[in-house]
C-alpha positions in Angstrom: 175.2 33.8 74.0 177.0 32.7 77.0 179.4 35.5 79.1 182.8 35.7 77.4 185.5 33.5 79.4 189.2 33.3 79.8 189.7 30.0 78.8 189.9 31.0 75.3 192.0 34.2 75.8 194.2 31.8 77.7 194.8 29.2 74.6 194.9 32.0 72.3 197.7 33.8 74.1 199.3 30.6 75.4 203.0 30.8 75.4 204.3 27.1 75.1 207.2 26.3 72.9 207.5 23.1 71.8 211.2 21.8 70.2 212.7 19.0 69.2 216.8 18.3 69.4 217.9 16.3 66.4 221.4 15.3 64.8 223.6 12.7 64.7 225.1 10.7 67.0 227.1 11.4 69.5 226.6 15.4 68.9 225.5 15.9 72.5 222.1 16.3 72.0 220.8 14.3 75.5 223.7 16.4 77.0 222.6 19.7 75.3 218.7 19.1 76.8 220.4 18.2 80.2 222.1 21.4 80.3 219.6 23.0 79.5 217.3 21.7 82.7 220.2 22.0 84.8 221.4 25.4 84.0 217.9 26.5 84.3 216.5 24.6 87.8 214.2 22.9 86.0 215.3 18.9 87.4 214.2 17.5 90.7 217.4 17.2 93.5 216.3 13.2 93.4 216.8 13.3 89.8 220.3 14.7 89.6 221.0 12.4 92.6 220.2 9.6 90.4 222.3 11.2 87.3 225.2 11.4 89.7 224.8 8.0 91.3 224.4 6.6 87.1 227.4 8.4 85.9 229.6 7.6 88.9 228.8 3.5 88.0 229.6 4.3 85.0 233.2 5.8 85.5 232.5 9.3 84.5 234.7 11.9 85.7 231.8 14.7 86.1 228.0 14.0 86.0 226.8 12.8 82.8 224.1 14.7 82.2 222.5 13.0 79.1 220.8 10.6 81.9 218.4 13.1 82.5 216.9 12.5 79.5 218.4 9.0 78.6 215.9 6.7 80.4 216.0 3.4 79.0 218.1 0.8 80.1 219.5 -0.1 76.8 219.9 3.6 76.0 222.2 4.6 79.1 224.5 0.7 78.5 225.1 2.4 75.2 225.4 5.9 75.6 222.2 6.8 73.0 219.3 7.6 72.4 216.7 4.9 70.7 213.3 6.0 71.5 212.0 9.7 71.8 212.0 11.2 75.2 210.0 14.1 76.1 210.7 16.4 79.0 208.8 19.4 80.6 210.0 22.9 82.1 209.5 26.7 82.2 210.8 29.5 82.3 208.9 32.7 84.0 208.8 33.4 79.9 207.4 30.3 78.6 206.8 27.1 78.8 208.9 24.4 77.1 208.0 21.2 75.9 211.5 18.9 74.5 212.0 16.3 72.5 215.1 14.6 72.1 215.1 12.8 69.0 217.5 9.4 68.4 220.4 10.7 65.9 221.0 7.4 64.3 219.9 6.4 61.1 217.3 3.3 61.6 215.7 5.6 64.5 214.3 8.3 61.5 210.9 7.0 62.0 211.3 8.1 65.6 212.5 11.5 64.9 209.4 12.1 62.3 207.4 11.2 65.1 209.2 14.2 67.6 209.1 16.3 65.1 205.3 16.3 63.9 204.4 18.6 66.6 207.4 21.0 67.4 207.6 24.6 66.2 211.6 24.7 66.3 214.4 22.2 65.9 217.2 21.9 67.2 220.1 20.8 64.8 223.1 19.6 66.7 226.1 20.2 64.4 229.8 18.3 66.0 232.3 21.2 65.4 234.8 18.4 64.6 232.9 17.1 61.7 230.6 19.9 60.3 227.6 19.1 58.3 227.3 15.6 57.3 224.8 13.2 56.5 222.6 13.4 58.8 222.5 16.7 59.5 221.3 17.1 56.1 218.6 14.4 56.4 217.2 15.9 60.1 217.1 19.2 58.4 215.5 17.6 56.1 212.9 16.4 57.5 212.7 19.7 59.5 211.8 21.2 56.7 209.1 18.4 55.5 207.2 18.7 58.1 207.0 22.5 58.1 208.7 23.5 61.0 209.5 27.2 60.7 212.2 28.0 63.3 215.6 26.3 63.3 218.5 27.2 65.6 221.8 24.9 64.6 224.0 24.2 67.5 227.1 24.2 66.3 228.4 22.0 69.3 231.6 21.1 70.7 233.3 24.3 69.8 235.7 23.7 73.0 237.5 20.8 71.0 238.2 23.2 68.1 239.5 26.1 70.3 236.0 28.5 70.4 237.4 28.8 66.6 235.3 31.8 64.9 236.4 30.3 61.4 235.0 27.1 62.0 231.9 28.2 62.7 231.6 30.3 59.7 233.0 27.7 57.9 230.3 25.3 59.1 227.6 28.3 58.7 228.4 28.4 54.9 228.6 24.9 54.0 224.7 24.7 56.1 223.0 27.7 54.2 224.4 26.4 51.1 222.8 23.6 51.6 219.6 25.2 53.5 218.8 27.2 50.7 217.4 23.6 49.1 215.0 23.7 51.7 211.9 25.8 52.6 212.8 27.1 56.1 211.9 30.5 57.3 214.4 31.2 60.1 217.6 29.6 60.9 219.8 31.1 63.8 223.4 29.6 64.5 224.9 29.7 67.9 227.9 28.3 68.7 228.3 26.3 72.1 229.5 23.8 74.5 226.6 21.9 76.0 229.3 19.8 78.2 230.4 22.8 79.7 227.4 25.3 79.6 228.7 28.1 76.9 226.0 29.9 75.0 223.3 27.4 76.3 221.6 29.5 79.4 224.3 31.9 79.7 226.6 33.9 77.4 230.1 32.1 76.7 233.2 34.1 77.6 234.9 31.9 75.5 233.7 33.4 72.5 233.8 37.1 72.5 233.4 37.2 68.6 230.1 36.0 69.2 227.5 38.6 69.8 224.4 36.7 69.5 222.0 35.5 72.7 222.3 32.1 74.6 220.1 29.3 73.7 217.9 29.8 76.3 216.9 33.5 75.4 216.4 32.7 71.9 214.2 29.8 73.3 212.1 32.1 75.5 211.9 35.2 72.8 211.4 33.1 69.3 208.0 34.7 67.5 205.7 31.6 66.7 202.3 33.1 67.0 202.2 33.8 63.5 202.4 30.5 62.8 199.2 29.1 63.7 196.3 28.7 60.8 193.6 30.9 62.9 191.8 31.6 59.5 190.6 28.4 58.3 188.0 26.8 60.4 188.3 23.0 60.8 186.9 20.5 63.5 187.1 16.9 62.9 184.5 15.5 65.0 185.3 13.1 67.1 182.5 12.2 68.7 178.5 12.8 69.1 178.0 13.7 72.9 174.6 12.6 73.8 174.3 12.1 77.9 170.0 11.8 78.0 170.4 12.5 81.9 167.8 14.5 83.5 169.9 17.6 83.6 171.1 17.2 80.1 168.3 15.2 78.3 168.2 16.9 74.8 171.7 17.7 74.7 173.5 17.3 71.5 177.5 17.9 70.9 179.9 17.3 69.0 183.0 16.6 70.5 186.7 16.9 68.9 189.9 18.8 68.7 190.1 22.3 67.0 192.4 21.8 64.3 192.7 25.4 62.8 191.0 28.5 63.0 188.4 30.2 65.3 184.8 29.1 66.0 182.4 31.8 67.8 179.1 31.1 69.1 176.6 32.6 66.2 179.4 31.4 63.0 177.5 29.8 59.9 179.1 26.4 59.5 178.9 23.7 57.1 178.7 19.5 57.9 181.0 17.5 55.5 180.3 15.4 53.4 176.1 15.7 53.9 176.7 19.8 53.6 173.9 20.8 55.6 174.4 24.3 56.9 173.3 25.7 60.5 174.7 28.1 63.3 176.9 27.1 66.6 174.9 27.8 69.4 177.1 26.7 71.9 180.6 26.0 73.0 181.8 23.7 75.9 185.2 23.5 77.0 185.6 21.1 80.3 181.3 21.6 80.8 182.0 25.1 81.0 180.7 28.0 77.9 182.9 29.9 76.1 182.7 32.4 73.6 184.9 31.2 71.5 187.2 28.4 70.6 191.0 27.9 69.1 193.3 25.7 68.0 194.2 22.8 70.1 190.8 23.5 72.1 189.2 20.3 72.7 185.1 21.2 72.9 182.0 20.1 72.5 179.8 22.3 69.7 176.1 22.5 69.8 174.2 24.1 66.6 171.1 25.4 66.5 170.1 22.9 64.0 170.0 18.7 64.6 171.3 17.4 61.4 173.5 14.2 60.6 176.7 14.3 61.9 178.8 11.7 63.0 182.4 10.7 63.8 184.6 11.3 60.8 182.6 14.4 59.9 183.9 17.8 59.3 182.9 21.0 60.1 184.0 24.2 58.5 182.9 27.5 57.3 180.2 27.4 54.1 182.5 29.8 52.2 186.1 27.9 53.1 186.0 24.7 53.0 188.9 21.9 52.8 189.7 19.7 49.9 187.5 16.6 49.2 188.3 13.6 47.1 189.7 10.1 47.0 193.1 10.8 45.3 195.4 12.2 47.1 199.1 13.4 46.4 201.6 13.0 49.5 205.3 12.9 50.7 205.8 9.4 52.5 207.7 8.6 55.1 208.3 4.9 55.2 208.9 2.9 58.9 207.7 -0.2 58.1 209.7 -2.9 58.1 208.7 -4.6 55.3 208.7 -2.4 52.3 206.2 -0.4 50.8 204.7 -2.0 47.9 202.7 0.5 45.3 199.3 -1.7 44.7 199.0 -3.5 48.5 195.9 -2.3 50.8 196.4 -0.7 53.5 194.4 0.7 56.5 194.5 4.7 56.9 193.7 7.2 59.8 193.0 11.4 58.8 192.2 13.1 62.0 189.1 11.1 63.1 188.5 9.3 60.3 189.7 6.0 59.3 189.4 4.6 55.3 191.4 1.4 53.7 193.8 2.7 50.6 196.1 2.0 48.2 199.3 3.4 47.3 198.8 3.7 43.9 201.5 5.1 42.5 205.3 5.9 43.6 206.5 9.1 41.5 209.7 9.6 42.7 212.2 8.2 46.0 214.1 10.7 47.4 217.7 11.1 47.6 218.3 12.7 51.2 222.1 13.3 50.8 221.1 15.1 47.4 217.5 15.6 47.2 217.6 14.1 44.3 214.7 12.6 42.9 215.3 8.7 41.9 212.0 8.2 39.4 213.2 4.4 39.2 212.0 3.5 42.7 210.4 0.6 43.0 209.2 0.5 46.3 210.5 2.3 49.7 212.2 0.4 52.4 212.6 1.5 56.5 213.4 5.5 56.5 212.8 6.4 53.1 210.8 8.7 51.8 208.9 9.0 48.3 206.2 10.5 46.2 203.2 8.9 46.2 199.7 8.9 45.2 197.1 7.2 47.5 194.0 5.8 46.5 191.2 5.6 49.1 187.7 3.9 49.5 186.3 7.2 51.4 186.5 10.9 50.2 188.6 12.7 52.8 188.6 16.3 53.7 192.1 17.9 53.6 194.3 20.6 53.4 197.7 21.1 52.2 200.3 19.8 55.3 202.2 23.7 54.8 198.6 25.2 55.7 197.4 22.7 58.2 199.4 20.0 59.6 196.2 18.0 61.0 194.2 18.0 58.0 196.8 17.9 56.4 198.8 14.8 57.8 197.7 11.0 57.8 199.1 7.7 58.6 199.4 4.6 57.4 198.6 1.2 58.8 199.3 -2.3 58.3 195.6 -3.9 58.4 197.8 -7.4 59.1 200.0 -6.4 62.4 197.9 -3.2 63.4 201.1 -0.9 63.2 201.9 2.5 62.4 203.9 2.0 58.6 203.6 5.4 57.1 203.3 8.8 57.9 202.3 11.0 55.1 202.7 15.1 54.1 199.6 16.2 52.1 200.8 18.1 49.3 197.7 19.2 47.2 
């Protein structure tokens, strides 16, 4: 057994926080994010300069801080966000990865894609206008895609007078509706990301507010917890087989820890052939470890050759994931064409690809009620659905609450090659 490392101490106690801002338009969610960088010293002094010089051509009285995160052309002409940006920074707490997420409606697809890897969202709430529609459909979506900390901004509160019965006016009418949705933790804070209340530092505007600044609920949120560490899945990737003189009987197999924890010495099982052996090694980078977490990507040698390939799983004998060909799954549709139940498509579960069918639309969703319409006939750009998919190869999954990567697929137009469909395991 090879000397115990820190590499794996290091991923297992790594402190990174990764968010996503979301909410309609013109909430000030580019401007929140720029705020946040500013207030903090996390931006370059070239980068401001180039905010400055940017806002200055356009006419603004003060520096427009949404350029920082605002980076295409068509996106600062209009004053939005259309693609998902992602920015960097830290803190001596933690580190911070953001993504700001478009707020208008044809851009969902884009938010679903921010949002399948945060741990908290952001929900930017206009004081002005309260909750509308989509807040409710960002939230949402939040919630689909099991994120388990939200924090709603209720923005703007300078242009309603740091009003305390506002914001408990627009608290009420969100937990009202919240309480549809299966969300852990919400925290409000009230703020003005234009002029820096409650967003790194405590507002004096607000003195009826006694809860922390953005940035300290940022750098203190628990999210640990929320990692699978129990159940043991690696996709493999790929067989690692160098046949150099230093390394000629080597055997590995490479891929991404999805959940739990592998040590050197575990029993594990190969899926779908089920052979059984023992890891006898771990590489991370060409170096041993002892052990190996979730997102680790390593190479695993067993004691044992047997017949694994790219595809494969590899689990614990005793907890094993789902297999079959049917599979039950909340659809997101951002294709432009619609879906049609009964057309082929092209599907990717972590490393392994299959054709399918969607067999079967149960139900479409009604995002501004969550109602279910059961008279769906298809699902256009946006929309999401119920569906059972049919698929030529038994895939090994989880439910998405438990596991979001074997829990998650996409699907793929076999015609154009693009991304049409990202779907939520359920069961």
């Amino acid at each position: 057994m090879p000397e115990p490392t820190f590499e794996s101490e290091a991923y297992l106690n790594m402190d990174l926080l990764r968010f996503l801002t979301c909410g309609s338009v013109d909430d000030g969610k580019s401007t929140l994010i720029g705020r946040l960088l500013y207030d903090s010293k996390s931006i370059f002094e070239d980068q401001l300069e180039a905010a400055e010089i940017a806002s200055l051509n356009r006419g603004d009285v003060r520096v427009n801080l949404a350029l920082l995160t605002d980076g295409l052309r068509a996106e600062r002409e209009q004053g939005i966000t259309i693609d998902v940006a992602y920015r960097y920074f830290a803190t001596p707490k933690r580190k911070f990865i953001i993504a700001d997420c478009p707020g208008h409606v044809q851009y969902t697809r884009n938010m679903v894609t921010g949002a399948s890897t945060a741990n908290l969202a952001l929900i930017l709430i206009d004081a002005r206008n309260g909750v509308i529609e989509q807040s409710r459909r960002h939230s949402f979506i939040a919630s689909l895609l099991n994120i388990r900390h939200v924090v709603v901004c209720i923005n703007k509160m300078d242009l309603v007078d740091w009003s305390e019965q506002r914001f408990e006016q627009i608290r009420a009418d969100y937990h009202e509706f919240a309480a549809k949705l299966q969300v852990q933790d919400i925290t409000f804070i009230p703020m003005s990301a234009l002029l820096g209340d409650n967003v790194v530092n405590r507002s004096e505007n607000m003195p009826w507010y006694q809860g922390p600044a953005l940035m300290h609920h940022l750098e203190h949120v628990h999210i640990a917890s929320d990692r699978d560490l129990i159940d043991c899945r690696f996709p493999v990737q790929w067989v690692v087989r160098p046949q150099s003189d230093e390394h000629h009987d080597y055997r590995g197999y490479a891929g991404q820890i999805a959940s739990g924890v592998f040590r050197v010495g575990d029993e594990i099982v190969a899926l779908p052939s089920g052979f059984t052996s023992k890891v006898k090694s771990i590489d991370l980078g060409g170096k041993p470890v002892d052990r190996a977490v979730p997102p680790m990507s390593v190479s695993i040698r067993l004691e044992d050759d047997i017949d694994i390939s790219r595809g494969d799983m590899i689990c614990r004998p005793n907890n094993r994931p789902s297999t079959g060909q049917d599979i039950d799954a909340m659809l997101v549709w951002m294709g432009e064409e619609p879906m049609q139940p009964g057309k082929k498509y092209a599907l990717k579960h972590t490393t392994k690809t299959a054709r399918c069918m969607i067999s079967d639309l149960r139900y479409r969703l009604n995002i501004q009620t969550l109602h279910r319409e059961t008279d769906a006939d298809g699902l256009a750009l946006n929309e999401i659905g119920r569906v059972n998919i049919r698929t030529t190869a038994p895939l090994f999954f989880d439910e998405y609450k438990q596991c979001r990567a074997t829990g998650s697929l996409i699907v793929v137009d076999e015609q154009t090659n693009r991304t049409v469909g990202a779907a939520m395991i359920l069961g």
